[in-house]
KOLKOL-834634 format. One record per residue (C-alpha): z negated, y negated, x; residue in three letters; residue number from 1. Coordinates in pm, whole numbers. Layout:
<rs>
(r (Z; Y; X); 'ALA'; NUM),
...
</rs>
This chain:
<rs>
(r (-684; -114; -420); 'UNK'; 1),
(r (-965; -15; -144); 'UNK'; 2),
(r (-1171; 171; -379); 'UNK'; 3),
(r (-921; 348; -609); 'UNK'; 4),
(r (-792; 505; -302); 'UNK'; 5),
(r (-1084; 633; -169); 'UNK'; 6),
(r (-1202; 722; -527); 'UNK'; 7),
(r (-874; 988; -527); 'UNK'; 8),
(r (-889; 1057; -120); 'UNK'; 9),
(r (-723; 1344; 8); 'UNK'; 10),
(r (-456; 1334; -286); 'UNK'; 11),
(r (-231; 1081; -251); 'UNK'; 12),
(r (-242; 758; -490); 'UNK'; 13),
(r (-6; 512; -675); 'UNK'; 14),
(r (-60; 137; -821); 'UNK'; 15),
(r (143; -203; -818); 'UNK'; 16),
(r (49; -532; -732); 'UNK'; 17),
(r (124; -819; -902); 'UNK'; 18),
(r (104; -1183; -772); 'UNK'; 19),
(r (332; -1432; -636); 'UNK'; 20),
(r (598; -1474; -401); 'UNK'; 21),
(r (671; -1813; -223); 'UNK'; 22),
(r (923; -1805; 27); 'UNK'; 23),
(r (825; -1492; 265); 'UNK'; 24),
(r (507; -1500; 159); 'UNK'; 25),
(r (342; -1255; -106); 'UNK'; 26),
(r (30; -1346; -291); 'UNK'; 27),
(r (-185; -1055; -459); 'UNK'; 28),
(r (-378; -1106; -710); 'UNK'; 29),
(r (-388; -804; -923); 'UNK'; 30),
(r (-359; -444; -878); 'UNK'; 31),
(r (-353; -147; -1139); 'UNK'; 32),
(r (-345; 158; -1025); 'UNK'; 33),
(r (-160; 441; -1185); 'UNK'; 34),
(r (-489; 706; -1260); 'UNK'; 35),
(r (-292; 978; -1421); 'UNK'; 36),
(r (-29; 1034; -1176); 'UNK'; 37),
(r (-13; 1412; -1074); 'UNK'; 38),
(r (-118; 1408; -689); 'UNK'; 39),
(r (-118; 1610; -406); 'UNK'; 40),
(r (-253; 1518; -44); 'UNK'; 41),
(r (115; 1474; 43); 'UNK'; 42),
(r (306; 1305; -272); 'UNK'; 43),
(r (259; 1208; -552); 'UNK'; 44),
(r (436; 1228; -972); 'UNK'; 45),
(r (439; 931; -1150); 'UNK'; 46),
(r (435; 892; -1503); 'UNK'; 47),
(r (779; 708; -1637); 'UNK'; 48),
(r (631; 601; -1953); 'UNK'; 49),
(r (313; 496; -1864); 'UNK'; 50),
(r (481; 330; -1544); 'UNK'; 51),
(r (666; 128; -1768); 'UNK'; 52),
(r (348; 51; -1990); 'UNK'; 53),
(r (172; -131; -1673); 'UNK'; 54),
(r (486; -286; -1523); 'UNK'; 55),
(r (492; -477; -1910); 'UNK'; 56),
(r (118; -631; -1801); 'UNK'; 57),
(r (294; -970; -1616); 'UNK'; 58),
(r (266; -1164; -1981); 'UNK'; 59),
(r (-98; -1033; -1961); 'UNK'; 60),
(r (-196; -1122; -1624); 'UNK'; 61),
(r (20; -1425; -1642); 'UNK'; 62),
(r (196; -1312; -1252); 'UNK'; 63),
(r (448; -1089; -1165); 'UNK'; 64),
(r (543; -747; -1038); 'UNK'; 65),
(r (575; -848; -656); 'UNK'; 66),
(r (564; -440; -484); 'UNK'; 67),
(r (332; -147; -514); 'UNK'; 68),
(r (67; -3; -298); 'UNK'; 69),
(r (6; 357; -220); 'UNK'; 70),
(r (-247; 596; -17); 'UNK'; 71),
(r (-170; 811; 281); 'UNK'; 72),
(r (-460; 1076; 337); 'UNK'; 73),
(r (-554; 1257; 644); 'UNK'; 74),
(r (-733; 1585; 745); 'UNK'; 75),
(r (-906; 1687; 1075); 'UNK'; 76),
(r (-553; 1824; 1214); 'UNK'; 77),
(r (-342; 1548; 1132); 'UNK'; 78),
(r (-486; 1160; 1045); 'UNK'; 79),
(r (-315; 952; 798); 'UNK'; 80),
(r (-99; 665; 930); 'UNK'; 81),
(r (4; 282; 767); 'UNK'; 82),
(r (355; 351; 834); 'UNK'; 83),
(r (597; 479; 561); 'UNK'; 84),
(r (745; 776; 568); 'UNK'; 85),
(r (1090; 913; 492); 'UNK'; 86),
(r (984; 966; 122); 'UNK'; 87),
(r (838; 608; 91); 'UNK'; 88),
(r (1194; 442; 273); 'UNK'; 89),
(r (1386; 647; 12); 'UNK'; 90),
(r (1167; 521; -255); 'UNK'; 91),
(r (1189; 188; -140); 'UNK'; 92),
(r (1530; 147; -32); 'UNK'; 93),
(r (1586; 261; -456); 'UNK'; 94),
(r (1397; -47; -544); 'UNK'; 95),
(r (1594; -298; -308); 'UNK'; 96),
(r (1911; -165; -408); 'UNK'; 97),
(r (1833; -231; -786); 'UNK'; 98),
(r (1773; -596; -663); 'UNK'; 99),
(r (1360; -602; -631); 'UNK'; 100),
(r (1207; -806; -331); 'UNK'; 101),
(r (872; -624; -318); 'UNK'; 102),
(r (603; -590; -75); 'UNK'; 103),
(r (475; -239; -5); 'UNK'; 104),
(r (137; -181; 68); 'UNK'; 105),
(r (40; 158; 256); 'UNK'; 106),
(r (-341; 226; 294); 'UNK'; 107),
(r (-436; 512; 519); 'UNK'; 108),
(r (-740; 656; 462); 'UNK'; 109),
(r (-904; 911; 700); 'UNK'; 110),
(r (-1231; 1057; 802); 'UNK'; 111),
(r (-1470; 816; 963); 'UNK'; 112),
(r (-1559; 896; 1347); 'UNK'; 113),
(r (-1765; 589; 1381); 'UNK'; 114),
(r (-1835; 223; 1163); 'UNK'; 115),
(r (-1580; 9; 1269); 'UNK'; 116),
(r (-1571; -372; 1177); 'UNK'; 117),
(r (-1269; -521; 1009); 'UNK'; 118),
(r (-989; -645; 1272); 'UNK'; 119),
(r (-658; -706; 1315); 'UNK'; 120),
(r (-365; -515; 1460); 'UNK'; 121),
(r (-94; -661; 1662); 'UNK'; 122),
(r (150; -588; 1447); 'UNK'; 123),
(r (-14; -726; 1142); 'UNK'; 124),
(r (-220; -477; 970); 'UNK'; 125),
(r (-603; -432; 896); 'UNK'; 126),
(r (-830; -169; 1015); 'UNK'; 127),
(r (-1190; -92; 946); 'UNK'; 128),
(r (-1489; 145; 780); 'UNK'; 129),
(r (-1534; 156; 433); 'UNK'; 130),
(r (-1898; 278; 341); 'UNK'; 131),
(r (-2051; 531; 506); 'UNK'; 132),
(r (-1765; 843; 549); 'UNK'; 133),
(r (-1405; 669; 536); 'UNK'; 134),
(r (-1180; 466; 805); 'UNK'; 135),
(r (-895; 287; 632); 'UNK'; 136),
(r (-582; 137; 803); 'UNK'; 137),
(r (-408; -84; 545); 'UNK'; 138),
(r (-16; -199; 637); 'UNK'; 139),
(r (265; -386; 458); 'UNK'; 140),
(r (589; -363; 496); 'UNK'; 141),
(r (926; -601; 348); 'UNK'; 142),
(r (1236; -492; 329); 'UNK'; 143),
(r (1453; -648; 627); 'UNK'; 144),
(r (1809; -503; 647); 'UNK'; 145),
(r (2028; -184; 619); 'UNK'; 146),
(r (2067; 1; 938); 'UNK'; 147),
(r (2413; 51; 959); 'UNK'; 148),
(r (2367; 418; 1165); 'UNK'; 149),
(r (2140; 586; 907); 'UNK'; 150),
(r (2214; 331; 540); 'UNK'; 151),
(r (1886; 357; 519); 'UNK'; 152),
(r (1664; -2; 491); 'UNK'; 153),
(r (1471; -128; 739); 'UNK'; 154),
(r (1145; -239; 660); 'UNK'; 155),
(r (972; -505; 870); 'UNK'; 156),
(r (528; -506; 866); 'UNK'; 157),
(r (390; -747; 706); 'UNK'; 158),
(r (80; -984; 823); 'UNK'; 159),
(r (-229; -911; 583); 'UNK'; 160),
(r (-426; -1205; 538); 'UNK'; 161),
(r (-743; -1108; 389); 'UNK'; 162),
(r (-1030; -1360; 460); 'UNK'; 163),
(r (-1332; -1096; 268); 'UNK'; 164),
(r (-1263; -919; 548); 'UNK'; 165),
(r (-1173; -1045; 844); 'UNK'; 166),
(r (-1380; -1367; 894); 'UNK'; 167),
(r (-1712; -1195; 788); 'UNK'; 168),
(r (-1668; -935; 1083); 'UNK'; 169),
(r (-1845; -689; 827); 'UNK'; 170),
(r (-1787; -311; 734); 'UNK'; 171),
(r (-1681; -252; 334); 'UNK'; 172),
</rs>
């Protein structure tokens, strides 16, 4: 997930995870990212066809579909952010109403000022340098309710667990 972002940074880009669910927890264990999508640093085309072709790899991987993850890129005016924006609550709040209980994954990728080791935010998220030129923020979000002033979901953060990380106190 990590390094296919970076690989497309400053254009925004597009996989799905699949894994388990059990109870509110969600389990990754796969990811395949969606190469051929037409990208920009703000959004992103997918594919239909070949969208369809990857969401048919559960028999292969032997898991499910449980959300998708996606990139958010910064420049040297504006740095990328973990939080999704109107386009990704749009997006998302199409999936929920067609019934899907996914987790969404946001990865924000930016210029690195300084090597940071991997920690955790308050609210759940995980921050830290990857190599020797990127800072990545990496958020999660579940669907929690509809607000009845906008219709529009509301989408609670997630807490990443992600032991590789975390309890080695290293930089990617």
């Amino acid at each position: 997930m990590i390094t296919s972002c970076v690989y497309f940074y400053r254009n925004e880009h597009y996989g799905l995870c699949f894994g388990k669910k059990e109870g509110s927890s969600y389990t990754i264990e796969h990811v395949v990212s969606d190469s051929k999508a037409k990208r920009t640093p703000n959004n992103l085309e997918l594919n239909n066809r070949r969208l369809r072709r990857i969401k048919n790899l559960e028999s292969l991987l032997n898991c499910k579909r449980i959300g998708d993850f996606h990139s958010h890129t910064g420049d040297s005016k504006m740095k990328a952010v973990d939080g999704p924006s109107d386009d990704d609550i749009l997006f998302m709040d199409g999936e929920v109403n067609e019934g899907k209980d996914f987790i969404y994954v946001i990865l924000a990728i930016n210029d690195q000022a300084k090597k940071q080791v991997w920690s955790r935010a308050v609210y759940g998220s995980i921050y830290g340098s990857i190599g020797e030129g990127y800072y990545c923020n990496i958020g999660a979000y579940h669907f929690d309710h509809f607000s009845k002033k906008t219709g529009h979901g509301i989408y609670k953060p997630a807490k990443i667990v992600c032991p590789y990380a975390l309890k080695s106190k290293r930089y990617l």
